[in-house]
VEXMI-129553 format. One record per residue: residue in three letters; z, y, x of N, C-alpha, C, CB in turn. Coordinates in steps of 0.1 Angstrom, whole numbers, plus 5000, padded with zeros to 4 digits. Each point is the difference from the previous one (the first is absolute). Glycine has a CB too. Layout:
ALAZYXZYXZYXZYX
...
// end
This chain:
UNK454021921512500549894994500450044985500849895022
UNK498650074967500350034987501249984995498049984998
UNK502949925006501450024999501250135002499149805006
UNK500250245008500850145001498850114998501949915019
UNK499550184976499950134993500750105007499849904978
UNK500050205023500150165000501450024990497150075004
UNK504449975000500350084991500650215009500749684982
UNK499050385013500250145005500750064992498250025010
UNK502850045002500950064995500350185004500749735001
UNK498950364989500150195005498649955007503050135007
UNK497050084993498550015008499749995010499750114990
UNK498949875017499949985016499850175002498749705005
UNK501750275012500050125005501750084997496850014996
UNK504049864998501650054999500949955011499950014975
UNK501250005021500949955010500549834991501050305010
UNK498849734979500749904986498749905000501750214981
UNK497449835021498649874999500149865005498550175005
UNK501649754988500149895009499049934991502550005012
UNK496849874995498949894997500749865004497850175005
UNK503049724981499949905000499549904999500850094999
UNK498849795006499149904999500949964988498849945025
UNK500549974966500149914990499549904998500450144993
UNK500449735005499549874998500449974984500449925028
UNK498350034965500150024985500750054995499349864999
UNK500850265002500850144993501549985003498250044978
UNK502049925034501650045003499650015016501849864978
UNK499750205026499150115017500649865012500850394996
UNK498749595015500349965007499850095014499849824984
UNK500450085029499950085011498850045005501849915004
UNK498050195001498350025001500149935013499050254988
UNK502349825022500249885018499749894999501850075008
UNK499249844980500449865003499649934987501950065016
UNK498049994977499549874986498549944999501750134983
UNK497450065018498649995003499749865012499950314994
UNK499149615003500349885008498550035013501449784975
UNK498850215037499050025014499049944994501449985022
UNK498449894978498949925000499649984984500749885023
UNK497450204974499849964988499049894999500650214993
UNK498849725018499649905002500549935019498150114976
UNK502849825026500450045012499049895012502850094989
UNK496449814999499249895009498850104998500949704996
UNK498750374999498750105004500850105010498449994975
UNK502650045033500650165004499650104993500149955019
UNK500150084964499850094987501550035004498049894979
UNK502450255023501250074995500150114991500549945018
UNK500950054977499850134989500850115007499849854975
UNK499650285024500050145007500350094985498049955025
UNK503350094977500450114990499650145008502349854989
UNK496850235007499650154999501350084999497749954987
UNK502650105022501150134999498650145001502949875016
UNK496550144988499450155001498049944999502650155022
UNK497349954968498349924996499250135012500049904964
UNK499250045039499050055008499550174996499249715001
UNK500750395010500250134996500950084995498649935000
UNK502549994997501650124994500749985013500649944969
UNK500250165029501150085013501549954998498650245000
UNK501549754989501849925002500449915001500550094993
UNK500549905020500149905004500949904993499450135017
UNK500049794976500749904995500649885004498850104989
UNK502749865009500249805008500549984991500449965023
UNK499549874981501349914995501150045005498949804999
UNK502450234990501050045006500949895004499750194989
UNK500849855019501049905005501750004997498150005016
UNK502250124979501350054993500450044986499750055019
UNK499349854975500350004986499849874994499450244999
UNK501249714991499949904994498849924993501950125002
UNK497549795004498549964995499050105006500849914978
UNK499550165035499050045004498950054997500849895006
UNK499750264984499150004995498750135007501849874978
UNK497250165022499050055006500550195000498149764992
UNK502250305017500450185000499350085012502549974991
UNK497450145004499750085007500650035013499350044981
UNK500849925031500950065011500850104999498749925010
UNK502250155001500350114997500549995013500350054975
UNK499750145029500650005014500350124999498949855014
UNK502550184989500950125000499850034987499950095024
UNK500549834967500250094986498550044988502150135020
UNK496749814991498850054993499349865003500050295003
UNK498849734986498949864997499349995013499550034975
UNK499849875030499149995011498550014995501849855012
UNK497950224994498049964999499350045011499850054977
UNK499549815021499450055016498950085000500649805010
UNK499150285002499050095004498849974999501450065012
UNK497550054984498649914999500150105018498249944965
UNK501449995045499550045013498049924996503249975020
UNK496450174983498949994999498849895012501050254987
UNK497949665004499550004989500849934989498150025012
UNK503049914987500249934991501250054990498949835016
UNK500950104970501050064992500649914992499050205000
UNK503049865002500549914995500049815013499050214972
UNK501149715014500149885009498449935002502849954992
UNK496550045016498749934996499949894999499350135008
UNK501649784989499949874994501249974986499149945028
UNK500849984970501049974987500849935008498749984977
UNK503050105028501049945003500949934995499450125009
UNK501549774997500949944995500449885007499250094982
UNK501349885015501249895007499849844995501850215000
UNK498249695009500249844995501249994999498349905008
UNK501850044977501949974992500249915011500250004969
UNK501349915030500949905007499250045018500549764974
UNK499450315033499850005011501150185002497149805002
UNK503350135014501250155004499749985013502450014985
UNK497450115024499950035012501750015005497450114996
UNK503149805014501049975003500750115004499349815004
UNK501650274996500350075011500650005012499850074985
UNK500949775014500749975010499149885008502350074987
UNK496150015012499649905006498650045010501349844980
UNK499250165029498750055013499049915001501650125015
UNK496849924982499049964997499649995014499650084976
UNK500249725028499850015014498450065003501949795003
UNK497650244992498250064999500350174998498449764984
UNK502550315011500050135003501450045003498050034987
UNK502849895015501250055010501050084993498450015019
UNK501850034964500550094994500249934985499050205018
UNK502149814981501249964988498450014988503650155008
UNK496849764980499350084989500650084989498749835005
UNK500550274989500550074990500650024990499150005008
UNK501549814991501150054986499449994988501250165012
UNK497349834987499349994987499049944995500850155002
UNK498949824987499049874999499350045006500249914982
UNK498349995021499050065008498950084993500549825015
UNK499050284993499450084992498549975001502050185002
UNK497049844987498849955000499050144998500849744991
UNK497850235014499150084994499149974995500650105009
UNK499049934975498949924995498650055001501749924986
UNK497450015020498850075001499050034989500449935019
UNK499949994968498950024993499550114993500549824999
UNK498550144992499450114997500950114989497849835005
UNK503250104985500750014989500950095004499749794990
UNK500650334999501250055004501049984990498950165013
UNK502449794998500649904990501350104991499649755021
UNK501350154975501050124992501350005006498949984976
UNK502250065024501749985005500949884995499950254998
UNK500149665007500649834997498949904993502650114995
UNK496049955010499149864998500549925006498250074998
UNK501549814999499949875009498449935003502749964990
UNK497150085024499049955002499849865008499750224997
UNK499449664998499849875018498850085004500649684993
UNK499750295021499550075008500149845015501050334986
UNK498049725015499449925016500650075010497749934993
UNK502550045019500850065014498950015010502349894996
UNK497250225008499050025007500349985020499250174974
UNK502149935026500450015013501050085002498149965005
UNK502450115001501550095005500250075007500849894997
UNK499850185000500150175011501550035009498450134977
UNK502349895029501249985000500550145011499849704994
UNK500450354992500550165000501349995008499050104974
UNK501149945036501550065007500450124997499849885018
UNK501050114969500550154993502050065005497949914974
UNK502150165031501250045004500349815009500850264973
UNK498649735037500749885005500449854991500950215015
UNK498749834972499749864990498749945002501350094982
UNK498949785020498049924994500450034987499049745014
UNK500050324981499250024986498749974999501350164997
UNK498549715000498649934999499250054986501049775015
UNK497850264988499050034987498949874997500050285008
UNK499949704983499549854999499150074992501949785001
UNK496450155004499250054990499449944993499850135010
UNK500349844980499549954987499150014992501550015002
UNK497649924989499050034987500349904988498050085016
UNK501649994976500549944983499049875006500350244974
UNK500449655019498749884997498950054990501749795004
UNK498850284985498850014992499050145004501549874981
UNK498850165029499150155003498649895003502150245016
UNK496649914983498349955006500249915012498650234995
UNK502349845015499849985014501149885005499250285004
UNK501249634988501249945005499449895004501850094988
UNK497049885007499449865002499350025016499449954972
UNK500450145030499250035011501350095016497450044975
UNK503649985018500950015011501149925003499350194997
UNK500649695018500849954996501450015015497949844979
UNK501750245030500850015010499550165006500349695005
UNK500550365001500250095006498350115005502649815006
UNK497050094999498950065005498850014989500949915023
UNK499650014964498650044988500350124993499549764995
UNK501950325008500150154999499550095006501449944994
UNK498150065019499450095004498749984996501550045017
UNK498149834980498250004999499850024987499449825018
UNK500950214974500150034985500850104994499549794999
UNK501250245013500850204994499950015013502150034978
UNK497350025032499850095008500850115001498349924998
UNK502550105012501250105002501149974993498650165003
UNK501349744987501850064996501449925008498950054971
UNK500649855038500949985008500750125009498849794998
UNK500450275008499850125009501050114990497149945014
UNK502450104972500350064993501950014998497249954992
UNK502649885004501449934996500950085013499149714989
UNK500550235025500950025014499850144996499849815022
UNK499550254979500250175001501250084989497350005006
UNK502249914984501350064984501749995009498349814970
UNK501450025034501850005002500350065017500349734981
UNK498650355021500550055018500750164995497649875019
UNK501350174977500550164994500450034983498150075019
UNK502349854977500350044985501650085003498549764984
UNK502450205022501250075003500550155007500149765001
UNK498350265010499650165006500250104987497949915019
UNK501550104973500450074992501850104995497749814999
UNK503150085001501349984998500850035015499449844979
UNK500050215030500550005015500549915009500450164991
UNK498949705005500649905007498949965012501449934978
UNK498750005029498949945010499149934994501449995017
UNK497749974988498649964997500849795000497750285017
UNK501949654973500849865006499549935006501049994988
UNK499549855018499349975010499949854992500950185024
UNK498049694980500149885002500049915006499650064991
UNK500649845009499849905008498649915000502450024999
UNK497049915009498950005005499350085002500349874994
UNK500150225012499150145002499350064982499149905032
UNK501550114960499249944990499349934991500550095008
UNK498949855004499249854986500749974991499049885014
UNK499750084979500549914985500149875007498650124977
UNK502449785021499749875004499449924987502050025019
UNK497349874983499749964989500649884991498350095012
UNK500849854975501149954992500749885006498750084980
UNK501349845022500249915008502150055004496449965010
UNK503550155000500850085003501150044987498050075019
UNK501150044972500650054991500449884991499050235004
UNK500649674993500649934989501549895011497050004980
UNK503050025033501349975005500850094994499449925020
UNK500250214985501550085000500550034981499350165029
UNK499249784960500750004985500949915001498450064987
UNK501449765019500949965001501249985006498649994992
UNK501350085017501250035008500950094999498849935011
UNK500750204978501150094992500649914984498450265012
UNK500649634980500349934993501449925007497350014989
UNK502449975020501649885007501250094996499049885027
UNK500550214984501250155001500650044987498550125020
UNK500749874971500750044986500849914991498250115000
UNK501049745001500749884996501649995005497549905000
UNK502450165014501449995010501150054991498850045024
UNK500550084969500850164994500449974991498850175006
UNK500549764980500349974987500549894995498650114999
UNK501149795012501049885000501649995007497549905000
UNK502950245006501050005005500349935011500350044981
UNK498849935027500249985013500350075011498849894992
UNK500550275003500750125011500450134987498149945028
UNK502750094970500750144990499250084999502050015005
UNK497950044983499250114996500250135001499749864990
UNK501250185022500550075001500950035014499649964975
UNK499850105036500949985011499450155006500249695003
UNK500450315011499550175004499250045005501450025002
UNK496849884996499150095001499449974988499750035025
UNK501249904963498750014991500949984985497749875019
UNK502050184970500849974991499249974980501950165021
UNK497449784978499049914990501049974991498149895014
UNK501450154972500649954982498949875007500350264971
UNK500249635024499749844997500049944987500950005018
UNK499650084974500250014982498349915001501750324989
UNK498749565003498649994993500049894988499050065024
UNK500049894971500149944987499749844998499550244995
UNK499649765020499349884995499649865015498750234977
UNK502349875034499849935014501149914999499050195015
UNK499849684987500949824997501350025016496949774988
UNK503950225008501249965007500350105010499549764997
UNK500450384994500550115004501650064998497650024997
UNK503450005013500950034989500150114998501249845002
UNK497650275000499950104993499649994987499850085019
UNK499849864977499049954985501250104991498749665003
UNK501050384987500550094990500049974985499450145016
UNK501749904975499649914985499350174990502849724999
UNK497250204989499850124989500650135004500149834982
UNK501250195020501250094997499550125010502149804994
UNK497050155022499250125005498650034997501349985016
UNK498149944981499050024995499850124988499849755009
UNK500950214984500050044985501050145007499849724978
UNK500950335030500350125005498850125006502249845003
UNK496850085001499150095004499350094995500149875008
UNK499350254993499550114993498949934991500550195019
UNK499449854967499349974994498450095005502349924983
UNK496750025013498750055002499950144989498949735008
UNK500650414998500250135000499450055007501449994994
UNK496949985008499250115002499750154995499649815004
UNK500550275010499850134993498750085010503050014990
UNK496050085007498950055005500650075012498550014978
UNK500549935037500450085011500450145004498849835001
UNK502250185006500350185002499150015010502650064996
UNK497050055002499650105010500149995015500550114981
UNK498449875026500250005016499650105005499849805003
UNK501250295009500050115003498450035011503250004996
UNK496450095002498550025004500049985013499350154985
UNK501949865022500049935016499149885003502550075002
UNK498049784986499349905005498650014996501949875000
UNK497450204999498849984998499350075015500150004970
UNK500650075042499550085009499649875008501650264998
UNK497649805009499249955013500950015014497850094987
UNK502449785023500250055009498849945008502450054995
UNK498050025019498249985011501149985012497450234992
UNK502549675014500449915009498849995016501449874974
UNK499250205033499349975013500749945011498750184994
UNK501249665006500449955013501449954994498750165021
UNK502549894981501249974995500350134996500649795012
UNK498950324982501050154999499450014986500350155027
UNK500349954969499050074986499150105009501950004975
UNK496850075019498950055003500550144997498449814995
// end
């Protein structure tokens, strides 16, 4: 959407990096201002890129900072990046998340039986493009995956740009396998063993894995769209004891989180600086047999 802009703040691969969305050169929320629907009588949504296709760090929307703006994870003190487990490297799709949608946590998914994750929903884009860190892409909804991670639904929604070769020609679940061959298979395999590496178990889904198709997945967009509306309009706190979300935003009609100049104009000014150095670990290979390392 040519309205919003990129502003970056320190280098990537720091602790201090962060990636703001911008609406005509002043920052808004990447969660909550960025709007779901970019055509909503076609089902066109717009999909912000936290991690472009082939890089290792793990990037999100944060949820503990003001306007949300896009960082590098961190666990015990250090950056996240995920493992290339061999064949694949890095992320094989252009990841990211659909704005105004929140996976409930206080809310058990009667189709997989387990609270959701607390965070917008996360997408994968299939096209051909490798995208950049707080694009905004519309993207079509192909079908869904629904990762049971640590006993959370963490649904994977898979996606393609509208303007990619192939978008005209894929329009539900099953025109991915007949025109990318394997990367469904691929997709389930990435999110079963990507965590083996790190010493964790292999994870599990629901439906035995299937992708369900769009039909399916464009419920549960709008059914995390409700869940969020609930959150920002102050119907349930933004803040309680399994979950705790900045609501800060700039431009959500009859929010009483809505925010004036006085934070806005507090936020880090834009201050790009050239990426540090990533330690030669993430580039290693791991070899995965069954659920163990090799």
């Amino acid at each position: 959407m040519s309205e919003f802009t990129t502003r970056t703040v320190g280098a990537p691969n720091t602790l201090e990096h962060r990636v703001f969305i911008e609406k005509n050169g002043a920052p808004v929320s990447a969660f909550h201002d960025v709007p779901l629907f970019a055509n909503a009588a076609k089902n066109v949504f717009n999909m912000i890129v936290e991690v472009p296709r082939w890089t290792n760090a793990k990037l999100e929307i944060s949820k503990d900072e003001t306007f949300n703006p896009i960082k590098q994870d961190i666990k015990k003190g250090k950056l996240r990046f995920v493992r290339n487990c061999f064949p694949h490297k890095g992320y094989i799709w252009n990841y990211g998340a659909l704005p105004q949608t929140w996976e409930d946590p206080t809310h058990d998914h009667p189709d997989t039986g387990a609270r959701g994750d607390n965070d917008p929903l996360d997408v994968c884009e299939i096209g051909e493009a490798v995208a950049h860190v707080g694009e905004i892409k519309q993207v079509k909804v192909l079908g869904v995956m629904a990762l049971i991670d640590e006993g959370e639904t963490d649904w994977k929604v898979i996606v393609i740009d509208v303007k990619d070769p192939l978008a005209d020609k894929l329009h539900d679940i099953e025109d991915v396998e007949r025109h990318l061959p394997g990367l469904l298979k691929a997709t389930h395999d990435w999110f079963r063993i990507y965590k083996i590496p790190d010493g964790k178990p292999e994870n599990n889904f629901a439906f035995n894995g299937e992708a369900k198709n769009k039909a399916y997945a464009t419920e549960i967009v709008h059914e995390t769209h409700e869940a969020w509306k609930r959150l920002i309009s102050g119907a349930i706190p933004p803040k309680a004891e399994l979950y705790d979300i900045k609501v800060a935003n700039a431009h959500v009609d009859n929010s009483p989180y809505k925010v004036g100049d006085d934070v806005i104009k507090s936020l880090p000014q834009a201050h790009a600086l050239p990426a540090a150095p990533i330690d030669k670990e993430v580039g290693k290979w791991f070899y995965i047999v069954g659920d163990k390392l090799a």
